[in-house]
LOBA-502881 format. One record per atom (N, C-alpha, C, O, CB): residue in one letter; x, y, z. Coordinates in steps of 0.05 Angstrom, whole numbers, plus 5000, padded with zeros to 4 digits. Glycine has a CB too. Example, Ala and Ser with C-alpha at 12.3 -4.5 7.8 and 13.67 -1.06 7.14 Angstrom:
2
A526448865156
A524649105156
A526449345156
A528549345169
A522649115181
S525749555142
S527349795143
S525850015157
S526850235161
S528249885114
This chain:
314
X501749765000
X500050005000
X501750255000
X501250444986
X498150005024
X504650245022
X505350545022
X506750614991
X506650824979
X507750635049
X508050344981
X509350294948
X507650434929
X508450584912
X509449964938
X504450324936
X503850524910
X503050734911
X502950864890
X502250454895
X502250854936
X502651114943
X504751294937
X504551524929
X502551114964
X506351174942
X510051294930
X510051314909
X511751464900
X512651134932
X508251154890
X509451134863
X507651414854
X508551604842
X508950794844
X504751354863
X502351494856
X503751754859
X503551924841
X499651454875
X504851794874
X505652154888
X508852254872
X509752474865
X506452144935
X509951974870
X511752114847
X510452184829
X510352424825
X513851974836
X509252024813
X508252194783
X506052394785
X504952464764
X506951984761
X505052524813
X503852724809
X506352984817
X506053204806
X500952694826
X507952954831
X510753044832
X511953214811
X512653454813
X512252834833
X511953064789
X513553154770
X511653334753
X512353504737
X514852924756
X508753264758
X507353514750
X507853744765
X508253964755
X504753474750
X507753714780
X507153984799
X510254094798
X510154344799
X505753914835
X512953984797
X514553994788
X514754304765
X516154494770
X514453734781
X513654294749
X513454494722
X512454764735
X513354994731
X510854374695
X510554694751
X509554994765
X511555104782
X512155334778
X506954974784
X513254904808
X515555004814
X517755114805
X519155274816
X516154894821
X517955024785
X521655094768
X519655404759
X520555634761
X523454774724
X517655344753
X516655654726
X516155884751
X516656124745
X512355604699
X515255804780
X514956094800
X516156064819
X515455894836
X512356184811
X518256204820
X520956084838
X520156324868
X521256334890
X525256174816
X518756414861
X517156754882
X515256564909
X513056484901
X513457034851
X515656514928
X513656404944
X514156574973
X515056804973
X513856064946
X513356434996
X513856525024
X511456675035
X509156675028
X516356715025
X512856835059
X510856955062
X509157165050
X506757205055
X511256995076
X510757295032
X509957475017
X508257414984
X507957544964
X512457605015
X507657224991
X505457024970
X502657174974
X501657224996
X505156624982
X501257244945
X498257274948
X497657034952
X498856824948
X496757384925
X495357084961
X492956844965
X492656824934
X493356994917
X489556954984
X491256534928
X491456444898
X487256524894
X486156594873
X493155994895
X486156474918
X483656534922
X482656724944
X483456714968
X482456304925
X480856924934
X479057074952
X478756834979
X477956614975
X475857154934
X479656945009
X478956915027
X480756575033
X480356415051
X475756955025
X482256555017
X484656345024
X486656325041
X487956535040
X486056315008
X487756155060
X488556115081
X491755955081
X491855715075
X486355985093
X493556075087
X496055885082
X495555605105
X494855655128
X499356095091
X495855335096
X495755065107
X498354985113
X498054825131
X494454865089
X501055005106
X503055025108
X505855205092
X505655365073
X502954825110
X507755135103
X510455165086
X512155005077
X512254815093
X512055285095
X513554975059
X515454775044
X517654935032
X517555045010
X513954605019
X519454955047
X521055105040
X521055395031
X522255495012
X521754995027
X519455525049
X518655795049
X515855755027
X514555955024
X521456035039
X515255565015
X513655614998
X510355545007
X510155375025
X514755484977
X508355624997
X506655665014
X503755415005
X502255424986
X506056015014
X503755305018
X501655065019
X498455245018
X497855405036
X502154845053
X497055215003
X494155425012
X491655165017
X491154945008
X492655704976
X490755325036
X488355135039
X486154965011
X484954755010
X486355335055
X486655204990
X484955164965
X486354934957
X484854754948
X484755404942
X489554854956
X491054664942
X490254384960
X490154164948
X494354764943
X489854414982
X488954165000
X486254084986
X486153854977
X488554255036
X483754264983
X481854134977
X481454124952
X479054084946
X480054194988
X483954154925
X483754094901
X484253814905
X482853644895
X485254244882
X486153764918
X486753494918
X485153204932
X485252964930
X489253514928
X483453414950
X481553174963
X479253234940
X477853034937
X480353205003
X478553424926
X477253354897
X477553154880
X476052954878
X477753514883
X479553214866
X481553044850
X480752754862
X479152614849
X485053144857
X481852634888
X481252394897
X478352314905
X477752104916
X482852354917
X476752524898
X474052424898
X472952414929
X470752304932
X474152134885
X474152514952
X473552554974
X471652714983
X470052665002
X475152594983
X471652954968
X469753064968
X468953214942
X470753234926
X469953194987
X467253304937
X465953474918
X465653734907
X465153914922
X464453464923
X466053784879
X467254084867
X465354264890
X462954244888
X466254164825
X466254414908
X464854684914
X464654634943
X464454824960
X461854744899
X464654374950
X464054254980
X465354374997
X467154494986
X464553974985
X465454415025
X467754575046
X469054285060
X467654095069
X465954845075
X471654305061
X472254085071
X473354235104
X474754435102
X474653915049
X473154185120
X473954285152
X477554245147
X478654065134
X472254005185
X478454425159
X481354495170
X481554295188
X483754245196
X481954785183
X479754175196
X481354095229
X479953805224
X479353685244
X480154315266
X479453705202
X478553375190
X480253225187
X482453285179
X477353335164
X479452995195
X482652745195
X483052815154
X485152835142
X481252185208
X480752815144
X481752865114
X483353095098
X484553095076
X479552845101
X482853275116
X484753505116
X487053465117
X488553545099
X484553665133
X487753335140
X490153255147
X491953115129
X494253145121
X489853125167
X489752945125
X491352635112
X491852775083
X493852705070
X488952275109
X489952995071
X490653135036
X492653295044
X494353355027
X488053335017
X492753395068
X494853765068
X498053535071
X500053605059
X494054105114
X497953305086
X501053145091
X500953045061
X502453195050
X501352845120
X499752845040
X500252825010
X501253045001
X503653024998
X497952774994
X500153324992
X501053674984
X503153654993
X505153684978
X499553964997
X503453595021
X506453725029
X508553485012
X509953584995
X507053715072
X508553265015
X509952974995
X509953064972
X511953064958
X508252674993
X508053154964
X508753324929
X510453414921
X512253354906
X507653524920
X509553674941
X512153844940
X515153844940
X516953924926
X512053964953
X514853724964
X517653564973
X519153354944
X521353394935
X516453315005
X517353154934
X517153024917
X518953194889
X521053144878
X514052954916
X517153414886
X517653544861
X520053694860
X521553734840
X515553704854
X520453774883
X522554014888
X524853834885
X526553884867
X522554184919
X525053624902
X527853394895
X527553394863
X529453524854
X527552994910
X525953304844
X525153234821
X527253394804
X528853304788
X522253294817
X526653694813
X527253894797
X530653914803
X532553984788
X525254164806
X530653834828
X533253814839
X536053624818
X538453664814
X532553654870
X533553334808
X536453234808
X534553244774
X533953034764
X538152894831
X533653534759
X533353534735
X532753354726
X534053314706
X534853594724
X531053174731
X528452954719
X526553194709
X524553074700
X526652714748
X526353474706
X524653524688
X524953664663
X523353824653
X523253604699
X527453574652
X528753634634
X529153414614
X529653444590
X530753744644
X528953144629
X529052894611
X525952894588
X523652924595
X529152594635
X526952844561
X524752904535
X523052794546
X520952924544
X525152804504
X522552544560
X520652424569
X518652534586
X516152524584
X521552254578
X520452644608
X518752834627
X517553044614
X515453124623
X520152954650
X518453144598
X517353374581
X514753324562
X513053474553
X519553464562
X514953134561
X512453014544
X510252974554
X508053034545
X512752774534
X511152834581
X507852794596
X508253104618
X506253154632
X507352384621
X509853244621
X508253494626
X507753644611
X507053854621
X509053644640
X507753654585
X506353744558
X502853644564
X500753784565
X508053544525
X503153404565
X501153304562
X498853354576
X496653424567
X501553104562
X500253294613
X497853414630
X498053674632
X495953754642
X497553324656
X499853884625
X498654174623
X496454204605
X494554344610
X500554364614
X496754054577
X495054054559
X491353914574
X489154014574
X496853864533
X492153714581
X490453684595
X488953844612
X486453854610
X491053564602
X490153964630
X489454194654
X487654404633
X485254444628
X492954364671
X489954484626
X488354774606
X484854684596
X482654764603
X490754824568
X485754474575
X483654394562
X481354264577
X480054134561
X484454224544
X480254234609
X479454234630
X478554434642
X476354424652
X480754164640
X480054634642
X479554874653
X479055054628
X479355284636
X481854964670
X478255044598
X476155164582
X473555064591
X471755214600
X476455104554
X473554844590
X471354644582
X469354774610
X466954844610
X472454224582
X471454774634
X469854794656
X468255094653
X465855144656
X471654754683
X470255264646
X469255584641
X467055584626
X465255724634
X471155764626
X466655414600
X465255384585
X462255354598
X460255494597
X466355214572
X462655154609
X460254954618
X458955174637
X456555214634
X461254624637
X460455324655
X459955514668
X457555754659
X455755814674
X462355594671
X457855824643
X456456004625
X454655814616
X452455934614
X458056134602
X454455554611
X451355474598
X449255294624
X446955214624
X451955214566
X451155294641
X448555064652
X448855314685
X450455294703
X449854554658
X447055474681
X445855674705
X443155584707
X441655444694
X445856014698
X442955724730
X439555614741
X437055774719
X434755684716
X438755744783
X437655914712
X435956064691
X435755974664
X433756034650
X436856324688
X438055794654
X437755684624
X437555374626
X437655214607
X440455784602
X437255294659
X435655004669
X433855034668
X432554844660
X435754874693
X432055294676
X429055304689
X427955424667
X425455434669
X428455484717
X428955514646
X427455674617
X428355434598
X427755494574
X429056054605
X429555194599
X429154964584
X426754724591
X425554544578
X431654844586
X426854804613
X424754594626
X421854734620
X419954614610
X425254554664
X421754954627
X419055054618
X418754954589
X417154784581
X418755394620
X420655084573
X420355174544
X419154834539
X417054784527
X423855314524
X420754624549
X420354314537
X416254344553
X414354314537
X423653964560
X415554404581
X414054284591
X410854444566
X408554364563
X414554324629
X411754594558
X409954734535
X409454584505
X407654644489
X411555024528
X411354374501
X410954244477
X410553974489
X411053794472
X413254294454
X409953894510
X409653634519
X407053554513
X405253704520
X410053594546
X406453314500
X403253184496
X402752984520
X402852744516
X402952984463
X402153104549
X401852874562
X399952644550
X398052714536
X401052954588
X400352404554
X399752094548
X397952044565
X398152214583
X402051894551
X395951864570
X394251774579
X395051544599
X396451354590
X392851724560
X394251554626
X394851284643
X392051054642
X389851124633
X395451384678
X392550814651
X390350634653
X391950544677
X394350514676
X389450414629
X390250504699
X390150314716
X389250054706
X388450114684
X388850404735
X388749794709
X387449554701
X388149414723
X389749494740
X388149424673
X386449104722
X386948904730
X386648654708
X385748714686
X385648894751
X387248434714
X387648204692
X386447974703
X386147954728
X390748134684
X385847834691
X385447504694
X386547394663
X385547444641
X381547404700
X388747244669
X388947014645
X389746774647
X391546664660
X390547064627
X387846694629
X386946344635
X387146244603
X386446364583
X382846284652
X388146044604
X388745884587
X387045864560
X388045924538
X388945664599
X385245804562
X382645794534
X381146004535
X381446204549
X380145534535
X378945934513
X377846264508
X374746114534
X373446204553
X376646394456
X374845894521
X373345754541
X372445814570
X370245874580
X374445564542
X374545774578
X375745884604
X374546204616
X373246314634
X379145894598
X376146264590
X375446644599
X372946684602
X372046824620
X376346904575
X370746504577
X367446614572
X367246464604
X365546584617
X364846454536
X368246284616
X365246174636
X366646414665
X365246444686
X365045634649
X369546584662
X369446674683
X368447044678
X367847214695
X372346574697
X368547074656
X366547324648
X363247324662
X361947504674
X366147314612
X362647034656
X359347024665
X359847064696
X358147164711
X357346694656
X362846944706
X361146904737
X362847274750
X362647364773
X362746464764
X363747354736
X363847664739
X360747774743
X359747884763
X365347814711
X359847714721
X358047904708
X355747774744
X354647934759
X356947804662
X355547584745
X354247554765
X354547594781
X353147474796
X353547434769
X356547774795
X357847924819
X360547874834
X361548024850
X356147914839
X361547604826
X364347544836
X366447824836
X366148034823
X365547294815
X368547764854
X369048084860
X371747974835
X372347734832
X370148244904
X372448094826
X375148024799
X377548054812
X379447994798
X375548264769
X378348124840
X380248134846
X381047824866
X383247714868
X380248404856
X379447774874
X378647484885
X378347314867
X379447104874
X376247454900
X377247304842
X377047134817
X380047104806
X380946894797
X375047274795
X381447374809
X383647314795
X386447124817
X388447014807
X384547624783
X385847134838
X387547104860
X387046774856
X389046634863
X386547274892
X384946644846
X384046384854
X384346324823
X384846084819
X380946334871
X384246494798
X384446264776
X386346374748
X386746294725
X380946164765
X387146594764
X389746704738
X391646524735
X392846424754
X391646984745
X391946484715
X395046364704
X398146534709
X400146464721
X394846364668
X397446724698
X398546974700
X400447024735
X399447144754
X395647194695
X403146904737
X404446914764
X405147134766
X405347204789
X406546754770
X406047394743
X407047604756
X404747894768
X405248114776
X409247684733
X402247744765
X399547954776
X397847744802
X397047834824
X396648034740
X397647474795
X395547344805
X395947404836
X393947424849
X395447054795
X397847414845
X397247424876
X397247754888
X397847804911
X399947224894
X396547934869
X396148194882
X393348304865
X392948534856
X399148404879
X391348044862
X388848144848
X388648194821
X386648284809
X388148354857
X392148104806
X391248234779
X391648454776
X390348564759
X388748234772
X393448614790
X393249014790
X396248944773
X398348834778
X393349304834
X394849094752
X397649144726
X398949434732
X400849514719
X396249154686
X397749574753
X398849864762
X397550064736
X396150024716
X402949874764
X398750294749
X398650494721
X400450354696
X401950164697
X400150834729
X399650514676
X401050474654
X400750504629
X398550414623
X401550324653
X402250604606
X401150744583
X401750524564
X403450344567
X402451054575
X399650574541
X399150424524
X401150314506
X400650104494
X397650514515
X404250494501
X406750484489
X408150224500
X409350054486
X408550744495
X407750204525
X408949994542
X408149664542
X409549484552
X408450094566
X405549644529
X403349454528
X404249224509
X406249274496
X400749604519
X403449054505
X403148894478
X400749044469
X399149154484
X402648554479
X400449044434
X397849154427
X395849034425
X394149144410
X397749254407
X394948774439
X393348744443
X391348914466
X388948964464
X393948544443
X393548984487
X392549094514
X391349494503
X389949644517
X396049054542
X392349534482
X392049824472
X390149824460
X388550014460
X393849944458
X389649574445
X386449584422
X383349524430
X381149574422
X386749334397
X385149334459
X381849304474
X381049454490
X378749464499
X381249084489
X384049674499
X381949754524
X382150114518
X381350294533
X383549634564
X383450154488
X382150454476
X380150584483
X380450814491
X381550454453
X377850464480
X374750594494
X374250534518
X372550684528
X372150494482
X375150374531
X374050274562
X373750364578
X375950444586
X374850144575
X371450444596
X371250694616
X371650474637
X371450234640
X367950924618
X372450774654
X372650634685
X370750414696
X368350464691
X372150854706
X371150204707
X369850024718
X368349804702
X366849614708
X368350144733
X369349944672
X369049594647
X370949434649
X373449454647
X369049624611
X368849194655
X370948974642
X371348914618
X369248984607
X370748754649
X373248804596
X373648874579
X374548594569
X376648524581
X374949104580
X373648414552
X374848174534
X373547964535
X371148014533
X377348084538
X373947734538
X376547624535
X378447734500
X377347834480
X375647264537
X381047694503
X382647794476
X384947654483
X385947674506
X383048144471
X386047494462
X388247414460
X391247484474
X392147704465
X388247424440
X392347384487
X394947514496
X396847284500
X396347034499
X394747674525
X399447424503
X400547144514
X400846994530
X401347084553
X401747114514
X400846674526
X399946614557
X395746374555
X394446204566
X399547104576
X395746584531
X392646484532
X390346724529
X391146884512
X392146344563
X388246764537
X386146944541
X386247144569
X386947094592
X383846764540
X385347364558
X384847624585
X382647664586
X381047584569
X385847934582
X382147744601
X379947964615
X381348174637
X382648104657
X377347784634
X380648464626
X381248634642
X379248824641
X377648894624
X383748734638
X379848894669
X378249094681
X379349314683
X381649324692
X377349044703
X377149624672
X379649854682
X379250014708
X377050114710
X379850104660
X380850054729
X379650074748
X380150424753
X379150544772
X380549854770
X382050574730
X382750884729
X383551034701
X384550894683
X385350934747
X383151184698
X384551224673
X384951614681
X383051754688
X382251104640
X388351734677
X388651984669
X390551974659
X391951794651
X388652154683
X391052344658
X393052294644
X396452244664
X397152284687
X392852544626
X397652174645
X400552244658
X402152514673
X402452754667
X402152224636
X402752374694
X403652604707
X406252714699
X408052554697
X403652564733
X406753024694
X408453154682
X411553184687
X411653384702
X407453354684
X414453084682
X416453004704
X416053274711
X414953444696
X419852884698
X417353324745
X418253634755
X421353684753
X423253534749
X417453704788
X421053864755
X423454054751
X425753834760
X427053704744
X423454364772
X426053834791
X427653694799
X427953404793
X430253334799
X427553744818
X426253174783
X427553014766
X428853014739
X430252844728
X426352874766
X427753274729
X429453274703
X431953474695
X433053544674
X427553314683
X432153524722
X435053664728
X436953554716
X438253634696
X435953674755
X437353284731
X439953224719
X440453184695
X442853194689
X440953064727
X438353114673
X438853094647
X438753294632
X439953274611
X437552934637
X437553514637
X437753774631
X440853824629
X442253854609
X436153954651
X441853824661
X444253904658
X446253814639
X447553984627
X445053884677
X446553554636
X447853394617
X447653434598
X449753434585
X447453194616
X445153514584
X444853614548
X445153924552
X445454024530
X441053524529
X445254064567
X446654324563
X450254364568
X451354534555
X445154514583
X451854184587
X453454074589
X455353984555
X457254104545
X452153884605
X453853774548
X454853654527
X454653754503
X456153714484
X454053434526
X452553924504
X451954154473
X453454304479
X454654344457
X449054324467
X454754474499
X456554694502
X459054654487
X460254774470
X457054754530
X459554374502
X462454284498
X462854144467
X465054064459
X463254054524
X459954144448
X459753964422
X461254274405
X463354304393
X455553834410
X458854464413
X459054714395
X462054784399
X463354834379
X456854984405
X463554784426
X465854884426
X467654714403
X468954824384
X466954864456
X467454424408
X469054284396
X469454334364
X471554294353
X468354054402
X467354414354
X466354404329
X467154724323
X468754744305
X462954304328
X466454924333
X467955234326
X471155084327
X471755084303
X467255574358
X472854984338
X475754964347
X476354894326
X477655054313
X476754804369
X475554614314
X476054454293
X474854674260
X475054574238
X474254124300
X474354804261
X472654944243
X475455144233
X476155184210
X469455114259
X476455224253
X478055394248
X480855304251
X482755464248
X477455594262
X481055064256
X484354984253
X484354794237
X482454684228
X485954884279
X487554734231
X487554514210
X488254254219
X490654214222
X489454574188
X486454024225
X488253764238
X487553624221
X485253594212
X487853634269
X490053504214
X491153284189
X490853054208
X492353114227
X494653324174
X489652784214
X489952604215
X491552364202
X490352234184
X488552614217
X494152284210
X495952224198
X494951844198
X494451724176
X498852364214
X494751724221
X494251424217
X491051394215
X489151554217
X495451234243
X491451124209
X487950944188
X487850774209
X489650654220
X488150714147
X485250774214
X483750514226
X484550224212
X484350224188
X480350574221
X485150044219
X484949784204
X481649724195
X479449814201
X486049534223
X482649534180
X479949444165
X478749224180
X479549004186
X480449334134
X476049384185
X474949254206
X474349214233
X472749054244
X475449144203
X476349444246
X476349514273
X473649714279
X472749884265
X479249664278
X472749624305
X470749784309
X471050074316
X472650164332
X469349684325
X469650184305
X469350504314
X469150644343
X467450574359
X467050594302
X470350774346
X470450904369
X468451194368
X467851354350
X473450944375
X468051184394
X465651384401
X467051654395
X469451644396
X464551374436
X465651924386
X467352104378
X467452214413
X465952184432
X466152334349
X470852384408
X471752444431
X469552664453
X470252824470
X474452554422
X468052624447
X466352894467
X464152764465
X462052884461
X465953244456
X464152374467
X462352264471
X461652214504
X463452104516
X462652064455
X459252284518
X460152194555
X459951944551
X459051804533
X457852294586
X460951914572
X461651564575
X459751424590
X459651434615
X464351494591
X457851224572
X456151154593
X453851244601
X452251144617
X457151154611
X453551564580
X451451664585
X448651514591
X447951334575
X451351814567
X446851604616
X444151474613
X442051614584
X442551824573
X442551544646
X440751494579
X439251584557
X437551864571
X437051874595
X437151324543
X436852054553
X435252244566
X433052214547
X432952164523
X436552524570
X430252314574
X427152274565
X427052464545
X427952694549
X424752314588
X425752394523
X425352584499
X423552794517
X422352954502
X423552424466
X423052834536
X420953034548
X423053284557
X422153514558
X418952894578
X426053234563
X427653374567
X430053464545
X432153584552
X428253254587
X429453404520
X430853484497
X430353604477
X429553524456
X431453344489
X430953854484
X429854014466
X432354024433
X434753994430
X429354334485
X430254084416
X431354154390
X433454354389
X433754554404
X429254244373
X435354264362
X437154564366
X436754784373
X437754914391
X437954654349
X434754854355
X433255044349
X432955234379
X433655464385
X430554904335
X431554994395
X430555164428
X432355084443
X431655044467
X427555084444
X434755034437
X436754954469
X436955274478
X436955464463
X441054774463
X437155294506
X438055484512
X440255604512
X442155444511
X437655494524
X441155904514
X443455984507
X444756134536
X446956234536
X443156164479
């Protein structure tokens, strides 16, 4: 464990490394790097800030972009003693000119390039996803929404059509259908809760369940009709419409398609105006890769929260 810690903290070392050699100015006479920032230590006159402690318990996922992490937290502690190993780390680094080897130069090319291109993206994102072009997308979508229709139902299905006609008659003669279904559904994933198929819209259905029960007012029973499995009879026991998502469940996908459009349009002005030659070919036959400003893993978002080019917000 402490091995790969060592190893982990050398190679963040030699990053931080590049910032040392380039501002050789520290001590006490150091600005604060942030409004209302607090020196956490020294390293050789150089000045540890509280903000650098909780980039790094960021970074490790300890806590969260914006979160306050306490000065006086065992996690404080345990990020401000790593910072201080950095430093220490980097400053030897620089010492015995490991950041002068082409190699080292390459991958601090790389993660500066990285950093930078991080810190657009974030600026970027900044400017599009505010609480005002969340809450004027959500309206704008909740204005072109066609809410859908719910059905409550219940079911009975039984094997023949046979079957279904002799337990229609003993409905019709007052058997309660939720007791009928408990004692002679086929059907294991309803039969022992009465047959209640819950809410649910007709998209979701087989079409058999959409064509019979189109007209069906509350409290018809409705068939028998083919399904799988055998014969139905359902009863509708509600019907409205769909309830509308709110704001706060469709936050987070909001955010994400304003998020990912920001960062599409950026990508696309960048490339528009520069020239990148792509020098190597895919082999023949290799699968395609997602384009680079694809999220990873993205969940799908409800077409109720996606608006057209046209109306994304700006």
């Amino acid at each position: 464990m402490a091995a790969a810690k060592t190893v982990r903290l050398a190679g963040l070392a030699i990053l931080v490394a590049v910032a040392l050699s380039a501002c050789g100015k520290g001590g006490p006479g150091e600005n604060a790097p942030e409004r209302g920032d607090v020196a956490a230590a020294r390293v050789d006159g150089k000045t540890v800030w509280v903000s650098d402690v909780k980039r790094e318990a960021v970074a490790q996922g300890l806590i969260g972009e914006g979160e306050p992490l306490d000065t006086g937290s065992d996690v404080f502690r345990q990020m401000l003693d790593e910072v201080v190993d950095q430093r220490l780390l980097a400053a030897e680094a620089v010492k015995r000119r490991l950041d002068k080897d082409p190699q080292a130069q390459k991958r601090l090319t790389a993660a500066r390039d990285r950093i930078l291109g991080d810190m657009l993206v974030e600026s970027t994102v900044a400017d599009a996803v505010t609480e005002n072009n969340i809450r004027g997308l959500y309206e704008e979508q909740q204005k072109n929404i066609k809410q859908s229709e719910e059905v409550r139902a219940r079911q009975i299905v039984v094997p023949t059509m046979a079957e279904a006609e002799a337990i229609k008659k003993l409905l019709a003669g007052g058997a309660a259908f939720e007791a009928v279904a408990m004692e002679k559904s086929t059907d294991a994933a309803t039969r022992f809760n009465g047959g209640d198929l819950g809410y649910f819209t007709f998209d979701i259905m087989p079409e058999a369940y959409g064509t019979a029960l189109a007209g069906a007012k509350t409290g018809q029973i409705v068939g028998p009709f083919a399904v799988q499995g055998g014969y139905a009879l359902v009863k509708v026991e509600d019907r409205r419409l769909e309830a509308a998502i709110t704001l706060q469940a469709a936050r987070p996908q909001i955010v994400r398609f304003l998020t990912y459009d920001r960062i599409r349009d950026l990508l696309e002005k960048l490339r528009a105006r520069s020239k990148v030659e792509i020098l190597t070919h895919p082999q023949e036959g290799a699968p395609k890769p997602p384009p680079a400003d694809a999220p990873k893993a993205a969940p799908a978002i409800p077409p109720a929260v996606i608006p057209s080019k046209k109306g994304a917000a700006t």
